[in-house]
C-alpha positions in Angstrom: 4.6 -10.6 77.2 1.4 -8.3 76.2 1.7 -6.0 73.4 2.0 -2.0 73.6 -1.6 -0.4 71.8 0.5 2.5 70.7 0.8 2.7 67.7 -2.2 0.3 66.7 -4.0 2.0 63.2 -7.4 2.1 61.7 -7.2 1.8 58.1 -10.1 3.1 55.7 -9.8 1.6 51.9 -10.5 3.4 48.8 -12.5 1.1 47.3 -10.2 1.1 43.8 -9.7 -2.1 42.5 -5.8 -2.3 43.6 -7.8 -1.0 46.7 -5.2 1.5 49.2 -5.5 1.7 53.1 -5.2 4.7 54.5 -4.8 5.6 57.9 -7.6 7.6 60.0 -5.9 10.6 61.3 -5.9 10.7 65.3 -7.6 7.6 66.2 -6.9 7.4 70.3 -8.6 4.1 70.8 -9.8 1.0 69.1 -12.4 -1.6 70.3 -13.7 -4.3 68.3 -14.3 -6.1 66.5 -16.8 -7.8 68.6 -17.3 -11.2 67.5 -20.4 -13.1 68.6 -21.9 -16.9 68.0 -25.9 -17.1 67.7 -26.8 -20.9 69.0 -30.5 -22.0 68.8 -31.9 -24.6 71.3 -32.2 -28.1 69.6 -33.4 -29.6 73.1 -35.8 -32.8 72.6 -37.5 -35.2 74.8 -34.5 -37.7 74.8 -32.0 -34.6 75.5 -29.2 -36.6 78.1 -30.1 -35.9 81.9 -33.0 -33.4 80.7 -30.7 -30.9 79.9 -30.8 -28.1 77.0 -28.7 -28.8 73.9 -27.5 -26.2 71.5 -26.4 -25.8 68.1 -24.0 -23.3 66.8 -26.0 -21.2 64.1 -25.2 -17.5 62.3 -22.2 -15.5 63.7 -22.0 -11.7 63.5 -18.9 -9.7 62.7 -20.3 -7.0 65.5 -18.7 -3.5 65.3 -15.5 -1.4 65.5 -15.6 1.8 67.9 -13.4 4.3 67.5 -12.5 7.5 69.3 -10.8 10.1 67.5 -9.7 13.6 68.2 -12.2 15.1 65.7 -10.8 17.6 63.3 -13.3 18.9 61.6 -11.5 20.1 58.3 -10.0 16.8 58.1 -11.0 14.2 54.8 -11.1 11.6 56.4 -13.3 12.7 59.6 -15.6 14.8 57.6 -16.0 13.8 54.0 -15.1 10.6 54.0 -16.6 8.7 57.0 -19.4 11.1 57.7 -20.3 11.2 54.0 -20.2 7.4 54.2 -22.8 7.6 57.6 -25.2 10.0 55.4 -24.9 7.4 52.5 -24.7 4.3 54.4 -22.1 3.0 51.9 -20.6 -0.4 52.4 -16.2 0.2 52.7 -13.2 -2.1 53.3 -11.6 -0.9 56.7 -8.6 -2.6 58.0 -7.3 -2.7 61.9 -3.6 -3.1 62.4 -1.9 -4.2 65.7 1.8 -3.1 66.8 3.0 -6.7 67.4 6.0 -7.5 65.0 4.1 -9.2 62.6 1.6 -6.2 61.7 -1.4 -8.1 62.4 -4.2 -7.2 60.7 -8.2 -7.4 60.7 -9.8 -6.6 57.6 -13.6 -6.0 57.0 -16.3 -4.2 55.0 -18.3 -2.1 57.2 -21.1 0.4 57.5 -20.5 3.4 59.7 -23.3 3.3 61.6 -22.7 6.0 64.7 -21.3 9.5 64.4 -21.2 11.2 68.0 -18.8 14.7 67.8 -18.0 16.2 71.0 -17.1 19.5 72.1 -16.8 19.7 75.4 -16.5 23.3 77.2 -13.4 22.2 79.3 -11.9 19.8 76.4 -10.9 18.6 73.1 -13.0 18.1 70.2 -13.5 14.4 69.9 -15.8 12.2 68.1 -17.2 8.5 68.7 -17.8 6.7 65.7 -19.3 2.5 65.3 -18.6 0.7 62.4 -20.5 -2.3 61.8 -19.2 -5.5 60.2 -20.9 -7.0 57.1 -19.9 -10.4 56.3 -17.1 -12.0 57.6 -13.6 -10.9 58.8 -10.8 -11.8 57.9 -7.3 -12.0 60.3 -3.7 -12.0 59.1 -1.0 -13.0 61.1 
């Protein structure tokens, strides 16, 4: 019963107030956002059977990587989310799954890795890493 990844889109807002998601042209794969849970240790001298306890403490939103088949003339690739990198500008971004629903994972995010490719034997590609500021939020 898994879902197809075809299809899945990367969205980049515009950062209006009635703010508009656009799709990033030629994403070929997706990954993220990675989640994580910082715990610190809260062990004592009566911890039960001398064992470490833990408390949940801050979580990070982690990062988005995408792969794209860079085109170098394209808005989005070049003046948008480079110009963003350069700037370091905070933007809404929105991931949306193929399931029938159209789940969706919006975030604000800095684009923090820009890696172009041109490989002799290839296409032109490009790596980029968003990172997640503040929390995310998922819509069934």
């Amino acid at each position: 019963m898994g879902e197809a990844a075809f299809g899945a889109l990367f969205k980049v807002g515009d950062g209006a107030t009635s703010e508009a998601f656009t799709a990033l042209a030629e994403v070929v794969s997706i990954g993220g956002p990675s989640l994580s849970q910082e715990v610190v240790d809260v062990t004592h001298m009566s911890s039960t059977a001398g064992y470490r306890e833990f408390k949940a403490s801050v979580r990070d939103g982690g990062e988005v990587t995408l792969d794209v088949n860079f085109l170098p003339a394209a808005t989005d690739h070049i003046a948008l989310l480079q110009t963003d990198f350069e700037a370091g500008t905070v933007r809404n971004f929105e991931v949306v799954w193929t399931d029938t629903a159209s789940t969706n994972w919006q975030f604000a995010g800095i684009v923090t890795g820009w890696n172009p490719n041109h490989p002799l034997d290839g296409k032109a590609e490009c790596s980029i890493t968003v990172k997640v500021t503040g929390q995310p939020t998922w819509s069934p």
